[in-house]
Each structure stands twice: as C-alpha cells, then as structure tokens.
PyMOL Python script that loads the backbone (N, CA, C, O; Angstrom):
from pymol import cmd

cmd.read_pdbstr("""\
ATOM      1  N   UNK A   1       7.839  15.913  13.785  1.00  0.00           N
ATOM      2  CA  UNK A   1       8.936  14.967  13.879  1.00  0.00           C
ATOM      3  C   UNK A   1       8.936  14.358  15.272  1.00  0.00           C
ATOM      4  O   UNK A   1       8.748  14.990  16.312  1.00  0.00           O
ATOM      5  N   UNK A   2       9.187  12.957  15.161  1.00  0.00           N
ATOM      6  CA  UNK A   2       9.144  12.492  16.590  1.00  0.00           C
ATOM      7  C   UNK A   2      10.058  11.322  16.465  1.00  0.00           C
ATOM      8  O   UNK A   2       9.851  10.442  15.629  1.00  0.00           O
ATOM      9  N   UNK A   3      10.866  11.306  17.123  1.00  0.00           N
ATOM     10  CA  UNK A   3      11.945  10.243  17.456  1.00  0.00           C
ATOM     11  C   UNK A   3      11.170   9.402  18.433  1.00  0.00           C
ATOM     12  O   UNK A   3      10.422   9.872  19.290  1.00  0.00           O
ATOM     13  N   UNK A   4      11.468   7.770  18.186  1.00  0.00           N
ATOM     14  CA  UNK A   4      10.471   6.316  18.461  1.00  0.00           C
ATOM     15  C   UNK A   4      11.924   5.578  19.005  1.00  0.00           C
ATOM     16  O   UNK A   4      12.370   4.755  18.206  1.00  0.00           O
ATOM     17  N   UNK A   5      12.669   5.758  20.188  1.00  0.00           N
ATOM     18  CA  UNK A   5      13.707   4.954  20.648  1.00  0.00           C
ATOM     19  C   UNK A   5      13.423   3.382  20.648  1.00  0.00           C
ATOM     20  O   UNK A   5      14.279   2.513  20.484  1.00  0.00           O
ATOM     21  N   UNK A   6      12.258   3.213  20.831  1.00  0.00           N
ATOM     22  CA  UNK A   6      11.366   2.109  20.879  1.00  0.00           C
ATOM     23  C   UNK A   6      11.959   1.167  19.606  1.00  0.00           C
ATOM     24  O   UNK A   6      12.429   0.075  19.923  1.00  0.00           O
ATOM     25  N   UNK A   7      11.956   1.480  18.423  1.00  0.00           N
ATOM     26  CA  UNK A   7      11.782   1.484  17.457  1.00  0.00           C
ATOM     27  C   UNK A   7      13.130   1.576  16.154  1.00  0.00           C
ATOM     28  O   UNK A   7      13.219   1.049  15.046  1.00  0.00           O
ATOM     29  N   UNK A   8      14.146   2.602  17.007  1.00  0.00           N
ATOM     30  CA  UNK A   8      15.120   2.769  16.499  1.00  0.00           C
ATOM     31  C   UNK A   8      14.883   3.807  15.297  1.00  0.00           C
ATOM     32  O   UNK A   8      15.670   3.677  14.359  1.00  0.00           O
ATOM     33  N   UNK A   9      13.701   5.040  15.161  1.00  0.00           N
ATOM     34  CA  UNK A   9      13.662   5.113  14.032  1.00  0.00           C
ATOM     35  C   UNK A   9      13.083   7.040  14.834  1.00  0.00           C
ATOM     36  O   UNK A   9      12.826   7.524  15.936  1.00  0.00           O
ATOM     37  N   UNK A  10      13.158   7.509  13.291  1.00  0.00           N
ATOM     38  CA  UNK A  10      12.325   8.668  13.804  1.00  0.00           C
ATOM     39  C   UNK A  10      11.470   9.025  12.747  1.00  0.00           C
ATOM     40  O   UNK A  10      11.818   9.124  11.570  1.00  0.00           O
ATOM     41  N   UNK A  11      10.077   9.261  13.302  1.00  0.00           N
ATOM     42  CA  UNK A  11       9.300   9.361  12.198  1.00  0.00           C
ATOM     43  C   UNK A  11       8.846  10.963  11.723  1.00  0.00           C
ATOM     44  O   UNK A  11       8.584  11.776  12.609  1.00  0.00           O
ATOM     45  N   UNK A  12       8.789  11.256  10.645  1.00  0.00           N
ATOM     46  CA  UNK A  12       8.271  12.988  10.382  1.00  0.00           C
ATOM     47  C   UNK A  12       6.671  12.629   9.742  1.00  0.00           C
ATOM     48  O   UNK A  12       6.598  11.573   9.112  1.00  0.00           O
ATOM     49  N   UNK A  13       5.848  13.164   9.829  1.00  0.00           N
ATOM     50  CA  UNK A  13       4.333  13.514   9.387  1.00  0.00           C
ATOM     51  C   UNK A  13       4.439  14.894   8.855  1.00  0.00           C
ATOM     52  O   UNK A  13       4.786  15.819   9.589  1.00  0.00           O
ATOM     53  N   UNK A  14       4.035  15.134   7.092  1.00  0.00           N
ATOM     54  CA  UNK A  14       4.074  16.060   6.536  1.00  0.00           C
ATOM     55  C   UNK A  14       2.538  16.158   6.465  1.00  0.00           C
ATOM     56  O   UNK A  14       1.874  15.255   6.973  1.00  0.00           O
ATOM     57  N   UNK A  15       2.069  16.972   5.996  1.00  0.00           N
ATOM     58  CA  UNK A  15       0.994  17.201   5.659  1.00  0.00           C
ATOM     59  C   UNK A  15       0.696  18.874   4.332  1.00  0.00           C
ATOM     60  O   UNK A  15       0.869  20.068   4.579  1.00  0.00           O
ATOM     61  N   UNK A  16       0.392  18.445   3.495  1.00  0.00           N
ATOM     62  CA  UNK A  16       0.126  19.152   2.246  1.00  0.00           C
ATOM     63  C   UNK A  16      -0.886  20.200   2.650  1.00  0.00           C
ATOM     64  O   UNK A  16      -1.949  19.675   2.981  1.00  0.00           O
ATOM     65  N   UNK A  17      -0.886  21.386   2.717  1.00  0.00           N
ATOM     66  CA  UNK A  17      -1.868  22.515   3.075  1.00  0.00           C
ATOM     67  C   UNK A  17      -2.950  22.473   2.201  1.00  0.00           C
ATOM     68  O   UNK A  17      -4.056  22.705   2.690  1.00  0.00           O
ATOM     69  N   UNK A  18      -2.867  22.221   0.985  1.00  0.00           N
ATOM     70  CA  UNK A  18      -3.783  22.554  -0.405  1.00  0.00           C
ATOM     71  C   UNK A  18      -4.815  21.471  -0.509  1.00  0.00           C
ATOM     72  O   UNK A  18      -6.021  21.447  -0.757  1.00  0.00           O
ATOM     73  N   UNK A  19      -3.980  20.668  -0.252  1.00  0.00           N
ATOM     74  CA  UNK A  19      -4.939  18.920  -0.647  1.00  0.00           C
ATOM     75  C   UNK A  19      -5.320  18.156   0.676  1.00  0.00           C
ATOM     76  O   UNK A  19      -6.443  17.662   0.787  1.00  0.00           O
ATOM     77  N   UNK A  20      -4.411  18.063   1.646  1.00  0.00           N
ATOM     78  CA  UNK A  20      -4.271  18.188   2.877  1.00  0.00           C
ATOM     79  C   UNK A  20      -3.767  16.215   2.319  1.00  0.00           C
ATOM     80  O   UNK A  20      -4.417  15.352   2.909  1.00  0.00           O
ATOM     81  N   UNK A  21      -3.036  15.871   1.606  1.00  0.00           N
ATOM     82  CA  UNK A  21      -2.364  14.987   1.293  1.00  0.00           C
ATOM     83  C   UNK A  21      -1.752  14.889   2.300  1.00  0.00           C
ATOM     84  O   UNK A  21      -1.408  15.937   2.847  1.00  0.00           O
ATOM     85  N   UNK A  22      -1.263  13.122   3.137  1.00  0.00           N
ATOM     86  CA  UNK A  22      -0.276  13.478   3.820  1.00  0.00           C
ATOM     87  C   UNK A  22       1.017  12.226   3.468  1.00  0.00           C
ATOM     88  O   UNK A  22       0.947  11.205   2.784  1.00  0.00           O
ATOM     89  N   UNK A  23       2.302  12.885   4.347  1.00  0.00           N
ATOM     90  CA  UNK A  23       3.506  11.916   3.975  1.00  0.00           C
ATOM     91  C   UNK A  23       3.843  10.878   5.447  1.00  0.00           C
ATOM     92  O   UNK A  23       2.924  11.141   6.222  1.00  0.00           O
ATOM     93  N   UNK A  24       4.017  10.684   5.570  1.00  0.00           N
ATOM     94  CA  UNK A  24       4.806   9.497   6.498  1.00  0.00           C
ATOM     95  C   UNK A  24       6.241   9.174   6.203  1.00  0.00           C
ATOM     96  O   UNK A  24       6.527   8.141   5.597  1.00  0.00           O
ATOM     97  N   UNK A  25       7.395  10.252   6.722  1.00  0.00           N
ATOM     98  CA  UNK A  25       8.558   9.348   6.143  1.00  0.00           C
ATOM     99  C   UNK A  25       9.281   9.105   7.690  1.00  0.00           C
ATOM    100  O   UNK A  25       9.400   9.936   8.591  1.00  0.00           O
ATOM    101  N   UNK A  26       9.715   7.683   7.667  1.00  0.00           N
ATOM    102  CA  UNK A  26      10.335   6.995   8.432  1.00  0.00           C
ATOM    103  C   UNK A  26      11.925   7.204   8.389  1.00  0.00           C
ATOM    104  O   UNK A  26      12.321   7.402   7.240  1.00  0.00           O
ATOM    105  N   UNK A  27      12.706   7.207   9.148  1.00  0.00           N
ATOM    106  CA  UNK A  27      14.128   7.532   9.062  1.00  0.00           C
ATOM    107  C   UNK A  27      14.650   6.455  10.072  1.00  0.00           C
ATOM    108  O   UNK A  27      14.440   6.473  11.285  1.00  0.00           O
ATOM    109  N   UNK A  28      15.553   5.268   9.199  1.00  0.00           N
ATOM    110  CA  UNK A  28      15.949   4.145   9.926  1.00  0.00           C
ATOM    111  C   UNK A  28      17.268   4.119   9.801  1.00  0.00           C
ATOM    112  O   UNK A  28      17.681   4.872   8.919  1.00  0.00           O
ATOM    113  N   UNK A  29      17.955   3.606  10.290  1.00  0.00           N
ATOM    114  CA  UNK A  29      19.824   2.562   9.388  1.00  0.00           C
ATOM    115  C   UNK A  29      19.423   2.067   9.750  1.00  0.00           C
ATOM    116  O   UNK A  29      19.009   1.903  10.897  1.00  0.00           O
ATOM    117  N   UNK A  30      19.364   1.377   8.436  1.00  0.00           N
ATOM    118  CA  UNK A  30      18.310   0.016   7.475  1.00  0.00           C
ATOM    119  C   UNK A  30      18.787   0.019   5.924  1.00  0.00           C
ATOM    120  O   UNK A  30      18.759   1.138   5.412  1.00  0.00           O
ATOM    121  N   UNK A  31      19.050  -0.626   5.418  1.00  0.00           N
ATOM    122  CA  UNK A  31      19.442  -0.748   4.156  1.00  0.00           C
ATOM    123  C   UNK A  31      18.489  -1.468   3.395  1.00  0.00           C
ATOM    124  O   UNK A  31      18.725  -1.705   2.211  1.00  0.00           O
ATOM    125  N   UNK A  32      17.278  -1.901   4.016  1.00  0.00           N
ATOM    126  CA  UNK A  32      16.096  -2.367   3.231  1.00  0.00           C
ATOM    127  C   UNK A  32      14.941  -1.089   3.138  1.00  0.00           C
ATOM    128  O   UNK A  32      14.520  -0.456   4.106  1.00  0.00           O
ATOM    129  N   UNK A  33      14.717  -0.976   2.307  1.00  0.00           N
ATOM    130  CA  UNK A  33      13.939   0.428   1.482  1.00  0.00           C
ATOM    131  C   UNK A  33      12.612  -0.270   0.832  1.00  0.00           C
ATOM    132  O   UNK A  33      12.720  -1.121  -0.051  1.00  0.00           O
ATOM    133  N   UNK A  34      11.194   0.218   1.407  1.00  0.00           N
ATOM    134  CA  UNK A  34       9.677   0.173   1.348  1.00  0.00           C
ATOM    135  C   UNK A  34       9.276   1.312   0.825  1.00  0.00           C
ATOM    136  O   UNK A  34       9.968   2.306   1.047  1.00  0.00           O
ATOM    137  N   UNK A  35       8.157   1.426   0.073  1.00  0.00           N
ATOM    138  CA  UNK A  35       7.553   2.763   0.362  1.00  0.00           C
ATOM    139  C   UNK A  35       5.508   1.996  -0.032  1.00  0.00           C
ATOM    140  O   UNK A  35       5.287   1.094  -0.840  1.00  0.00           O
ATOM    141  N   UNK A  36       4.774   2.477   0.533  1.00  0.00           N
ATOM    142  CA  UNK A  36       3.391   2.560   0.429  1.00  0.00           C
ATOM    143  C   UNK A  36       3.227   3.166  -0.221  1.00  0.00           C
ATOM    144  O   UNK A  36       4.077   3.924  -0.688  1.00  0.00           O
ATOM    145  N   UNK A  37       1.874   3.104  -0.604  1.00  0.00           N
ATOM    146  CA  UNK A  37       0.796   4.663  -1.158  1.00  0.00           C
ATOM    147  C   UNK A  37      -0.915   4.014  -1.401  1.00  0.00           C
ATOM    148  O   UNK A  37      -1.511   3.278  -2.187  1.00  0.00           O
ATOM    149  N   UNK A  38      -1.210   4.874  -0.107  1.00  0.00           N
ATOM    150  CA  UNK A  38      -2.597   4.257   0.388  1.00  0.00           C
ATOM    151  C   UNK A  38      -3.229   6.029   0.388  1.00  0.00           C
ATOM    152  O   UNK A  38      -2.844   7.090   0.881  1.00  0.00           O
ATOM    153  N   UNK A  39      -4.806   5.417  -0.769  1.00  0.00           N
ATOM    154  CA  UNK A  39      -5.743   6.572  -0.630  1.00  0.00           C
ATOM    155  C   UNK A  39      -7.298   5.790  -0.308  1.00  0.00           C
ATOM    156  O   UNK A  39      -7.524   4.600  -0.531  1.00  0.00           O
ATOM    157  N   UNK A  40      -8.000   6.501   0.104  1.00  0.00           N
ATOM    158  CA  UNK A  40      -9.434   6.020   0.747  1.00  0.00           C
ATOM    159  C   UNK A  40     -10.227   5.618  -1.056  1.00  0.00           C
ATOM    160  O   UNK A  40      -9.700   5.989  -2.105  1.00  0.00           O
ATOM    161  N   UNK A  41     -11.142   5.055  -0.999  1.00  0.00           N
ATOM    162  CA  UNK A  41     -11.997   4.695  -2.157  1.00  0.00           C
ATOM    163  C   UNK A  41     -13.321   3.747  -1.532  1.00  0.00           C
ATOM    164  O   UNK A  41     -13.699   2.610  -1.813  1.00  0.00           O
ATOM    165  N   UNK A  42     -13.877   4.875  -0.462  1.00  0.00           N
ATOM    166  CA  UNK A  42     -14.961   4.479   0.039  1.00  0.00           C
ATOM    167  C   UNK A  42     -15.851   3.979  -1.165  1.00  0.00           C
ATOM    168  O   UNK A  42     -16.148   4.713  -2.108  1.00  0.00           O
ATOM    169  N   UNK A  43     -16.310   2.464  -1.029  1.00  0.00           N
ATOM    170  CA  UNK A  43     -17.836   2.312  -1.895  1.00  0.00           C
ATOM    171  C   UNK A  43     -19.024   3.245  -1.534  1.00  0.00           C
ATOM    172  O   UNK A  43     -18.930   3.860  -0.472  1.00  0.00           O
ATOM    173  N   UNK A  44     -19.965   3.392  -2.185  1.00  0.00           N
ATOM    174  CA  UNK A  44     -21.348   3.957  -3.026  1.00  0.00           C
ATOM    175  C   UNK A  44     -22.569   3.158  -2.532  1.00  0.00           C
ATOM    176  O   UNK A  44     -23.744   3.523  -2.487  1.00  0.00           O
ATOM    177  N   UNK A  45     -21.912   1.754  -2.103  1.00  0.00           N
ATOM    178  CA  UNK A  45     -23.090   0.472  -2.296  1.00  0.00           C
ATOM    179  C   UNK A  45     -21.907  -1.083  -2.047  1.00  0.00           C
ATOM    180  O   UNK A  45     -20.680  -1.155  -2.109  1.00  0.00           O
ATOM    181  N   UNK A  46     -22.677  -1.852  -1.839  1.00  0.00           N
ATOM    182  CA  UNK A  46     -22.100  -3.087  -1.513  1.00  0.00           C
ATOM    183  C   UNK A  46     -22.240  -3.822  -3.120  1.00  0.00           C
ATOM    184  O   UNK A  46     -22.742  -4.937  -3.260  1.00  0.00           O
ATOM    185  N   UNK A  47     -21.955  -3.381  -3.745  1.00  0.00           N
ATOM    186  CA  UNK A  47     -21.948  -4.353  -4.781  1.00  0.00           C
ATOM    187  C   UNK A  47     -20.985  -5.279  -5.028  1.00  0.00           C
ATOM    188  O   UNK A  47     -21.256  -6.357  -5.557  1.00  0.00           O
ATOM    189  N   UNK A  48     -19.863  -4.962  -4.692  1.00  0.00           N
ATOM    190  CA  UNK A  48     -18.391  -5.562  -4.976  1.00  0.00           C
ATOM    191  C   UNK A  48     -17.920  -4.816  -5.936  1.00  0.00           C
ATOM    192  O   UNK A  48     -16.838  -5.324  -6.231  1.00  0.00           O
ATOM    193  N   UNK A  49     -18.123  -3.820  -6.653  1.00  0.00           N
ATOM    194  CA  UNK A  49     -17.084  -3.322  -7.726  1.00  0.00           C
ATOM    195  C   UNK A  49     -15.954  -3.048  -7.042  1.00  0.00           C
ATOM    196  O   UNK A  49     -14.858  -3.390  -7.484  1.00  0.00           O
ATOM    197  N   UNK A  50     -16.109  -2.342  -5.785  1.00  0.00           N
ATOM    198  CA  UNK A  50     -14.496  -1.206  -5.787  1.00  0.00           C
ATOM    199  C   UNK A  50     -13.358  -2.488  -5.030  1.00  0.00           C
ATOM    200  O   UNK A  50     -12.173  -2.228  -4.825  1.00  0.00           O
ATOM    201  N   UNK A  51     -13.874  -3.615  -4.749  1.00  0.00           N
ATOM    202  CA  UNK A  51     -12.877  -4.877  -4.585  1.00  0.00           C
ATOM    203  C   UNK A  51     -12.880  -5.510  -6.138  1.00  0.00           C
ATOM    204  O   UNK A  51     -11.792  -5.934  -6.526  1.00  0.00           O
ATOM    205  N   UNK A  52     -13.800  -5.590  -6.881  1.00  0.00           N
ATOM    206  CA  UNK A  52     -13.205  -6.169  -8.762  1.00  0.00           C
ATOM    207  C   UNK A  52     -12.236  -5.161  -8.649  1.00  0.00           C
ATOM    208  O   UNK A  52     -11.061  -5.394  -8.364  1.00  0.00           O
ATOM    209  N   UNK A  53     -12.768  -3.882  -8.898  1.00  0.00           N
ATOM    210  CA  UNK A  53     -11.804  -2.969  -9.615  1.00  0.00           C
ATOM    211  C   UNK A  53     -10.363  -3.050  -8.801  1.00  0.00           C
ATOM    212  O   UNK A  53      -9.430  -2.871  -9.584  1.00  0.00           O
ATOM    213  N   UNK A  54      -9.927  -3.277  -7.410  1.00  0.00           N
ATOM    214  CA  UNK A  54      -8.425  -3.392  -7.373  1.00  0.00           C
ATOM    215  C   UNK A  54      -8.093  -4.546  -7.455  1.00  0.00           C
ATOM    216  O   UNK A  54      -7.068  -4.740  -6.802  1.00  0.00           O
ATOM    217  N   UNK A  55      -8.557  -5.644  -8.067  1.00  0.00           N
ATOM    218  CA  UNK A  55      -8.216  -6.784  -8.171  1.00  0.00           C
ATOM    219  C   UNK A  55      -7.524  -6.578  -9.523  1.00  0.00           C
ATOM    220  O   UNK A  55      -6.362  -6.883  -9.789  1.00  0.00           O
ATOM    221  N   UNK A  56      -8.501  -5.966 -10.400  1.00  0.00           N
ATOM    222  CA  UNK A  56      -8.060  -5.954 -11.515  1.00  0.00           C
ATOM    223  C   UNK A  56      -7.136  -4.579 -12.162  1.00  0.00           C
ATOM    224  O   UNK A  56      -6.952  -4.189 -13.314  1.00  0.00           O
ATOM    225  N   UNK A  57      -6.774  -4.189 -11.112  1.00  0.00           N
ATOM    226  CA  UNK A  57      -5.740  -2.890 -11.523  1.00  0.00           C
ATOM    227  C   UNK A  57      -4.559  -3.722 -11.192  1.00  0.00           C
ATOM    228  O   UNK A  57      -3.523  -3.425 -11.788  1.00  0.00           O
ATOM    229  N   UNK A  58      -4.514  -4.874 -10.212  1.00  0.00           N
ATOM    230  CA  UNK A  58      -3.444  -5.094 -10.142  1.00  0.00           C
ATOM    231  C   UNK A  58      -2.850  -6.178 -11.027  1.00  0.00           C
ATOM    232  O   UNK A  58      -1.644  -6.409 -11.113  1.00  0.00           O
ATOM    233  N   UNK A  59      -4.032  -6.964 -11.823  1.00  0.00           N
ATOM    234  CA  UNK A  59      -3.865  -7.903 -13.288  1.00  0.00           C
ATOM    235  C   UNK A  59      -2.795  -7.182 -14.236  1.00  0.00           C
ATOM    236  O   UNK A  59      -2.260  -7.783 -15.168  1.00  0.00           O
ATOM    237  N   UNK A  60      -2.558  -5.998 -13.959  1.00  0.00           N
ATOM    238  CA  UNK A  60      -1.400  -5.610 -15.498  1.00  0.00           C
ATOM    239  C   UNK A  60      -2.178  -4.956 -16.679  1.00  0.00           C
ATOM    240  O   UNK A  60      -3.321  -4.514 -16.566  1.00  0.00           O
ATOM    241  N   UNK A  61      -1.375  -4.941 -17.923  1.00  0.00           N
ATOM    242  CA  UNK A  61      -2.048  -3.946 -18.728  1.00  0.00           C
ATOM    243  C   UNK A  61      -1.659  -4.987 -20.273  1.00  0.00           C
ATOM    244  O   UNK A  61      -1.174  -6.118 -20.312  1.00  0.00           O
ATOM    245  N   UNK A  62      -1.953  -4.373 -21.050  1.00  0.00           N
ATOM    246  CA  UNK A  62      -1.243  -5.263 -22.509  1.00  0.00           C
ATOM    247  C   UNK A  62       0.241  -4.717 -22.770  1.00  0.00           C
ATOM    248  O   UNK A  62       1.129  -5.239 -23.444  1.00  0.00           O
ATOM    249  N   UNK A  63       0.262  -3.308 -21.919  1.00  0.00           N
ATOM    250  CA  UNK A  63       1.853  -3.039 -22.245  1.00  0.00           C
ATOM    251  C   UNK A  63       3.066  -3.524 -21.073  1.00  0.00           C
ATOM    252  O   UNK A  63       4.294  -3.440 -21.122  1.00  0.00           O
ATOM    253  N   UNK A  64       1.991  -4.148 -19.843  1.00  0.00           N
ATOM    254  CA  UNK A  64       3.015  -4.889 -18.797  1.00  0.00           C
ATOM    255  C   UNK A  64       1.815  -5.622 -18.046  1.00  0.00           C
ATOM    256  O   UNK A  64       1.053  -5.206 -17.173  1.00  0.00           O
ATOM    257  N   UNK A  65       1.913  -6.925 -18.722  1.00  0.00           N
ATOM    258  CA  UNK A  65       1.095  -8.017 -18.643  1.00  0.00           C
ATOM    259  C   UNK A  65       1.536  -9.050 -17.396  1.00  0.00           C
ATOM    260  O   UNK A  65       2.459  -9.852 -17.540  1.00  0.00           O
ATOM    261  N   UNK A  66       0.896  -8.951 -16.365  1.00  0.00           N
ATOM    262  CA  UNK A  66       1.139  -9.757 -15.364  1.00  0.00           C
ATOM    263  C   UNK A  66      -0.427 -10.517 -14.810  1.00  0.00           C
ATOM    264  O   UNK A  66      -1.470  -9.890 -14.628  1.00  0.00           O
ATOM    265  N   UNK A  67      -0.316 -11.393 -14.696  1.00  0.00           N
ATOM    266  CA  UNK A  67      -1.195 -12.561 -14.451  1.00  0.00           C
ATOM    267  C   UNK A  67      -1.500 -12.372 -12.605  1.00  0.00           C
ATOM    268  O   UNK A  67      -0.605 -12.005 -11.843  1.00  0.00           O
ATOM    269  N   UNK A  68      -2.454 -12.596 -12.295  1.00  0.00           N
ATOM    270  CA  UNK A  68      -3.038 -11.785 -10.859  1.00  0.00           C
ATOM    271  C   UNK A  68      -2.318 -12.259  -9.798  1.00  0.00           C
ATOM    272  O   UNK A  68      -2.391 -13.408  -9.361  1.00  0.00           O
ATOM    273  N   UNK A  69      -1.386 -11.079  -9.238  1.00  0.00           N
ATOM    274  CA  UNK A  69       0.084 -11.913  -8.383  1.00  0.00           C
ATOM    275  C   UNK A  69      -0.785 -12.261  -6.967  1.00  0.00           C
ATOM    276  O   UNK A  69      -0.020 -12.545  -6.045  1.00  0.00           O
ATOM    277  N   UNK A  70      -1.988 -12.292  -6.658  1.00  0.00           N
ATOM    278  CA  UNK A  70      -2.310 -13.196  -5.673  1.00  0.00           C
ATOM    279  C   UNK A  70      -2.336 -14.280  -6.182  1.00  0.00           C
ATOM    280  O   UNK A  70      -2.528 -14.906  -5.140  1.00  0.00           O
ATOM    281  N   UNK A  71      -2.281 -15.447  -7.351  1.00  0.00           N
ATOM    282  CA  UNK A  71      -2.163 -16.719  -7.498  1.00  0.00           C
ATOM    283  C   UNK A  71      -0.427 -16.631  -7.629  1.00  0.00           C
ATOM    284  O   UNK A  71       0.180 -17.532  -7.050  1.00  0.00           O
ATOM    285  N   UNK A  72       0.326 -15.673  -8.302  1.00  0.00           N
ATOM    286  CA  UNK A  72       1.399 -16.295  -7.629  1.00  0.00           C
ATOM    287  C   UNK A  72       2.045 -16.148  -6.551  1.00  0.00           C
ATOM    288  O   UNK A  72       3.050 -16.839  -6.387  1.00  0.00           O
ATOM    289  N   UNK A  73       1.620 -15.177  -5.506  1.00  0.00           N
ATOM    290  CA  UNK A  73       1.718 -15.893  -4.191  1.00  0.00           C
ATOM    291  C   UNK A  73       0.841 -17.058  -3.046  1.00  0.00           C
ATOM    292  O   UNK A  73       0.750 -17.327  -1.848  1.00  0.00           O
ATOM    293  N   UNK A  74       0.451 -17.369  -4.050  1.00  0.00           N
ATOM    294  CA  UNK A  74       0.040 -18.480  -2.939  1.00  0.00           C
ATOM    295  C   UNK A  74       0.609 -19.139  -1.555  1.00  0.00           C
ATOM    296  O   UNK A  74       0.249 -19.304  -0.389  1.00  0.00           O
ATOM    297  N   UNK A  75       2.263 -19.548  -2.826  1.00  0.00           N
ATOM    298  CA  UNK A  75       3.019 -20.294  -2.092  1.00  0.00           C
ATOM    299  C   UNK A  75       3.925 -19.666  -1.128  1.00  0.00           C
ATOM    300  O   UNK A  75       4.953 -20.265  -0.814  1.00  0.00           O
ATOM    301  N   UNK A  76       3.597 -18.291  -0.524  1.00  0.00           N
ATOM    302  CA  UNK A  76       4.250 -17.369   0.009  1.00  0.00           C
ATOM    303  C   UNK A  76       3.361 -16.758   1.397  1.00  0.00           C
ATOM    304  O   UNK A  76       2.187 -16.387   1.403  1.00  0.00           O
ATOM    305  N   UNK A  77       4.118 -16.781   2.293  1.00  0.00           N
ATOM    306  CA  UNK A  77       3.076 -16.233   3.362  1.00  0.00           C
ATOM    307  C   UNK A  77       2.025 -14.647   3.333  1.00  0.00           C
ATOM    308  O   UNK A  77       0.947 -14.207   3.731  1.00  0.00           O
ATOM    309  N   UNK A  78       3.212 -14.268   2.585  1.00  0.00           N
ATOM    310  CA  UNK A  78       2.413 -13.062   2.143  1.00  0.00           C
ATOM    311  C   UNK A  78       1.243 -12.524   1.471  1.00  0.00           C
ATOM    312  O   UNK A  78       0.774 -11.405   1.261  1.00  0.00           O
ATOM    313  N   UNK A  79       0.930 -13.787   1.197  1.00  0.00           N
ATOM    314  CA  UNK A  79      -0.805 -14.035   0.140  1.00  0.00           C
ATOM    315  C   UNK A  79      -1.552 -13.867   0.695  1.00  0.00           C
ATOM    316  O   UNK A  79      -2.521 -13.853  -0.064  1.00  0.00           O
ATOM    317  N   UNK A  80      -1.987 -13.629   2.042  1.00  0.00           N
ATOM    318  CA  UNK A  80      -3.153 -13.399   3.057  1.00  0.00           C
ATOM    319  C   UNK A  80      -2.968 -11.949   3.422  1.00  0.00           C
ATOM    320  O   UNK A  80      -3.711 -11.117   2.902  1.00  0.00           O
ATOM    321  N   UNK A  81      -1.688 -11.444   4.594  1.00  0.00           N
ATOM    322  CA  UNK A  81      -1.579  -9.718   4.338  1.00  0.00           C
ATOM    323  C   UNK A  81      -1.524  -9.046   2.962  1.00  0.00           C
ATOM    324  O   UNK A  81      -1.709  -7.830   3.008  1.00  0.00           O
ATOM    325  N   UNK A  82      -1.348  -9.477   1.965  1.00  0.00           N
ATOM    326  CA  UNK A  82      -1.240  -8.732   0.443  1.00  0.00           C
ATOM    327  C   UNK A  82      -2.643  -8.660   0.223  1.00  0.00           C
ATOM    328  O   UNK A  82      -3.062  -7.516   0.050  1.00  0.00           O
ATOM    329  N   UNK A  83      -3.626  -9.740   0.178  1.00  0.00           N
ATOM    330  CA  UNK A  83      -5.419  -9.396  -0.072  1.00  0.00           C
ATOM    331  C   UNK A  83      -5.607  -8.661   1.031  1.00  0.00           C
ATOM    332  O   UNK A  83      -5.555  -7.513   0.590  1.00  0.00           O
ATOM    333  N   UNK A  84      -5.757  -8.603   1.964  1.00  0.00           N
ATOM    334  CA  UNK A  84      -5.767  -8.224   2.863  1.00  0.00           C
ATOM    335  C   UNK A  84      -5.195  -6.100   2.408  1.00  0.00           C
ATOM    336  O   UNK A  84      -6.024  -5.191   2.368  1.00  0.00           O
ATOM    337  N   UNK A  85      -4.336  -5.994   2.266  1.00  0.00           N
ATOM    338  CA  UNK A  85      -3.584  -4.725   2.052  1.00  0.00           C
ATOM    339  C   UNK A  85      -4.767  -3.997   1.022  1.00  0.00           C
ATOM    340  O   UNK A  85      -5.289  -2.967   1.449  1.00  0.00           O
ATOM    341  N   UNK A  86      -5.133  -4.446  -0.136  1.00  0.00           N
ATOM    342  CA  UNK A  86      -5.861  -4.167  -1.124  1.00  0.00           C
ATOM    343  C   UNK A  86      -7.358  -3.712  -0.179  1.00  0.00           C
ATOM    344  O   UNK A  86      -8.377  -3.354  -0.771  1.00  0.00           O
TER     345      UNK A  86
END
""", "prot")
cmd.dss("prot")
cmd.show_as("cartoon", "prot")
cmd.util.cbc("prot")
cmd.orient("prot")
C-alpha cells in the first residue's frame, strides 16, 4: 500500500501467491469508476494473428452483436489510445 499525495489517491498492489496474478486497486473520492484487465499474449511469429484475433474478439458474438467499435469511434478522440490499448 502506498499513499500518492501527488495524486490524491492511494494505491494497494496485491499479488496472488498461486498464479502470481496481480491486482492494482486505486483508492480515490472520485465518483467516476474504471476498471482494466490486461494479460500478456506474447506472439509465436509475426504473422499478424494475435492483432486479427483481438480485433475480432472485440467484433461481438451472434448473442451480442456489435459492429467493430473502432469504426464507431472514429469520431471520438479516443480511437487512437483505444487501438492503441489492444
């Protein structure tokens, strides 16, 4: 646990013994609420699959069908850090 005066916030780092999974939870007053969830998926080879494949995890499914929300953010600044995030 480490308090960030800087920052206004204090942050805790958990870490899972078994898996060695870890948490990041932030502690703000803030009434706007985020959460991540980032795991490694080193490629094998430069082929481009493991960029298809999160392109297309994030296309939707037939039971929640969404059309690839980088075209609908275009019109949003966030369309460059969001590819970018992936």
């Amino acid at each position: 646990t480490r308090h960030i005066s800087e920052l206004e916030l204090t942050a805790i780092q958990l870490r899972h013994e078994a898996t060695g999974a870890e948490h990041l939870h932030i502690v703000r007053e803030d009434d706007n609420n985020v959460f991540g969830v980032g795991f490694s998926t080193p490629p094998t080879n430069s082929s481009g699959t493991s960029h298809i494949l999160e392109h297309t995890a994030l296309c939707g499914s037939k039971k929640f069908p969404v059309r690839d929300p980088f075209f609908k953010m275009l019109n949003r600044s966030l369309a460059n850090f969001m590819n970018a995030f992936t």
